[in-house]
C-alpha positions as a printed Julia matrix, in Angstrom:
180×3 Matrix{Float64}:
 -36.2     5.72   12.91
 -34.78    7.32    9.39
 -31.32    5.81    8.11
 -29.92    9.0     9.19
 -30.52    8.59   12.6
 -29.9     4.86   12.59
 -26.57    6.01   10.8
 -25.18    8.31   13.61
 -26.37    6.52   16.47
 -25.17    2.74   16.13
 -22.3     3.48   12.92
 -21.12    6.62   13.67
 -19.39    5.88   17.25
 -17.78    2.56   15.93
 -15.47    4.61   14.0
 -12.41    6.06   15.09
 -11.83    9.47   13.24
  -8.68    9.77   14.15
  -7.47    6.84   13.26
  -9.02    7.11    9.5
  -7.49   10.86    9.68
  -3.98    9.4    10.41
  -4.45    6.73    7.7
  -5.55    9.18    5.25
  -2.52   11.46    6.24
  -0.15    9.14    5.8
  -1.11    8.14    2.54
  -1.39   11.33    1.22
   1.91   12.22    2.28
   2.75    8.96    0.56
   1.76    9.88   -2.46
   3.34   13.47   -2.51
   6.68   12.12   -1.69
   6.12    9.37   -4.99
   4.93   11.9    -7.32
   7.32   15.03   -6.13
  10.71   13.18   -4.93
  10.72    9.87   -5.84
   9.87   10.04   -9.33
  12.73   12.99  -10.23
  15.17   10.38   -7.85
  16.52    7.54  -10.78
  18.98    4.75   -9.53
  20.57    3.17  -13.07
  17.73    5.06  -14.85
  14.81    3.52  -12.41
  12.68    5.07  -10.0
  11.37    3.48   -6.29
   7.97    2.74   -5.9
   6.44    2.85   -2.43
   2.92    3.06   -2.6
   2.41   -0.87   -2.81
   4.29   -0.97    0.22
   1.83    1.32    1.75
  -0.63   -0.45    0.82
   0.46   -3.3     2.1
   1.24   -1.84    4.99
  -2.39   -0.44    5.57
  -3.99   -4.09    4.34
  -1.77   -5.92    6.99
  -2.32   -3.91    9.98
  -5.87   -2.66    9.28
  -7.31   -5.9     7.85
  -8.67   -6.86    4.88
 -11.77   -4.45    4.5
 -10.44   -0.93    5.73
  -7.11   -1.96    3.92
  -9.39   -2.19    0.51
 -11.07    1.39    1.09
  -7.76    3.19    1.9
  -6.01    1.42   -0.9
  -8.75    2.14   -3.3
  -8.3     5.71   -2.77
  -4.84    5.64   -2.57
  -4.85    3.61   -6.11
  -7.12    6.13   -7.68
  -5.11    8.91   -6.96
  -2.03    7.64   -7.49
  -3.67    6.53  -11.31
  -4.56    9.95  -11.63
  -0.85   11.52  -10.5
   0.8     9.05  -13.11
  -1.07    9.31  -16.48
   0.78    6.47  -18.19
  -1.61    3.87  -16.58
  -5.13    3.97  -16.34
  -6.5     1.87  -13.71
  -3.41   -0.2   -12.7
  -2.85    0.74   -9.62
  -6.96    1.28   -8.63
  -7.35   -2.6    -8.73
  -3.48   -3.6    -7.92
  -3.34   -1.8    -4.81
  -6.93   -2.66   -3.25
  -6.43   -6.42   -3.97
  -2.49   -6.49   -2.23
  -4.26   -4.73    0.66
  -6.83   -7.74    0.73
  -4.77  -10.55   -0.05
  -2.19   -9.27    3.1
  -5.09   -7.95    5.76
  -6.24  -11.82    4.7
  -3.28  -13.25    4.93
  -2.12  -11.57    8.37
  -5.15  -12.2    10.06
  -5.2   -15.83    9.82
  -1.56  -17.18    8.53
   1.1   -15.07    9.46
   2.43  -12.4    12.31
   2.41   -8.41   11.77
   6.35   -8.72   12.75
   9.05   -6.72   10.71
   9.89   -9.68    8.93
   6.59  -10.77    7.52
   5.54   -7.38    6.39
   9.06   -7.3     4.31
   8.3   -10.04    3.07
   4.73   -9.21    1.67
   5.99   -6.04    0.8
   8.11   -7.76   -1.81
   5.82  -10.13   -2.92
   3.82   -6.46   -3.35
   6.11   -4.89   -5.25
   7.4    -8.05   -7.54
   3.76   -7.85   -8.34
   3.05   -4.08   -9.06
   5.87   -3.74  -11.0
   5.04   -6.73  -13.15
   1.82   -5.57  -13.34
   3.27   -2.17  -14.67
   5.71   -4.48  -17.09
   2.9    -5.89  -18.49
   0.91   -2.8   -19.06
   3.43   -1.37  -20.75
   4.63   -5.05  -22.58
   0.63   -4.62  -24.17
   1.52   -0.87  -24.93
   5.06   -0.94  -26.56
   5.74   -4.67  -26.86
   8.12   -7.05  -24.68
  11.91   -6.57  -24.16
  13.86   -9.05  -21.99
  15.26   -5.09  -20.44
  12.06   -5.25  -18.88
  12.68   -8.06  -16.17
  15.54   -6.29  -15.57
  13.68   -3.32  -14.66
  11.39   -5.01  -12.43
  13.94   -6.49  -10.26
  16.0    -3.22   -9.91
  12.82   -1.26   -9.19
  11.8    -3.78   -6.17
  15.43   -3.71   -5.27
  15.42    0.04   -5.16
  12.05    0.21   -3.28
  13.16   -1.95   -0.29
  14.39    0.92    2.09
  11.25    2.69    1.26
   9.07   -0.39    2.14
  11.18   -0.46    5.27
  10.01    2.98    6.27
   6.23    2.12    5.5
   5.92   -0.22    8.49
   6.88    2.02   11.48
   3.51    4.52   11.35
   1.0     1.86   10.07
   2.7    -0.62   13.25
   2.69    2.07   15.38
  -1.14    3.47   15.18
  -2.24   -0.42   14.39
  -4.28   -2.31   17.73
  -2.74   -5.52   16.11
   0.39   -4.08   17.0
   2.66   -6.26   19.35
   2.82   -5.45   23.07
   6.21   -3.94   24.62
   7.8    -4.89   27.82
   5.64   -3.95   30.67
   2.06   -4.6    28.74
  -0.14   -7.06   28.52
């Protein structure tokens, strides 16, 4: 038996295509609405950010290992949409997915509540990550902090919005009235 054949007849059927399509979808819509809306929409001078949320989002109801592989893509091309950093978000955005599909999958529930929660702790990170970055670039200003609490303040309704399709499609996804 070749690897090919051994590849489509025991690995092949354990994926669910649609599922990966919808995933993909959703983060490449993600990523056109940051590059093409959000970045032209400035609160006091600072943009949202929602693609850690997605992430996030992805790592929590996914788990830890497809979370990595569709935040690895979704950090490369969002590192390739924003010049200004050059493989920030390709490692940030993989290892939030991780750390959450760990963290959800042994420690805490895939409620509302608990995916806000990471979600913040993802974004306090992402944009320190990006304050840092550009702290090595241009040097440190105490503006900076500033910056990184209005842009996770700013980003909140947006990480709001990044739970209902990953919650939706997810099988971790709590049972409604009448199932079981």
């Amino acid at each position: 038996m070749t690897f090919r054949e051994f590849f489509i007849r025991y690995m092949m059927p354990k994926v669910e295509w649609k599922r990966v399509l919808r995933y993909l979808l959703y983060l490449l819509l993600c990523l056109i609405a940051q590059t093409m809306l959000l970045s032209r929409t400035r609160i006091a001078g600072i943009c949202p950010y929602a693609l850690p949320a997605a992430a996030v989002a992805v790592g929590m109801f996914e788990g830890p290992v497809a979370g990595v592989l569709y935040s690895l893509l979704l950090g490369f091309f969002a590192d390739m949409a924003f010049v200004e950093n050059t493989v920030l978000f390709t490692v940030m955005f993989p290892l939030l997915a991780f750390a959450t599909g760990f963290v959800a999958q042994f420690f805490i529930n895939r409620r509302f509540f608990a995916f806000m929660g990471a979600a913040v702790l993802g974004l306090l990170i992402t944009a320190f990550g990006q304050m840092l970055h550009t702290s090595t670039m241009d040097g440190f200003s105490a503006v900076m902090i500033r910056t990184v609490l209005l842009q996770t303040l700013w980003s909140l309704p947006l990480a709001a919005l990044a739970y209902i399709f990953p919650a939706k499609w997810s099988s971790y996804a709590p049972a409604t009235k009448g199932e079981k």
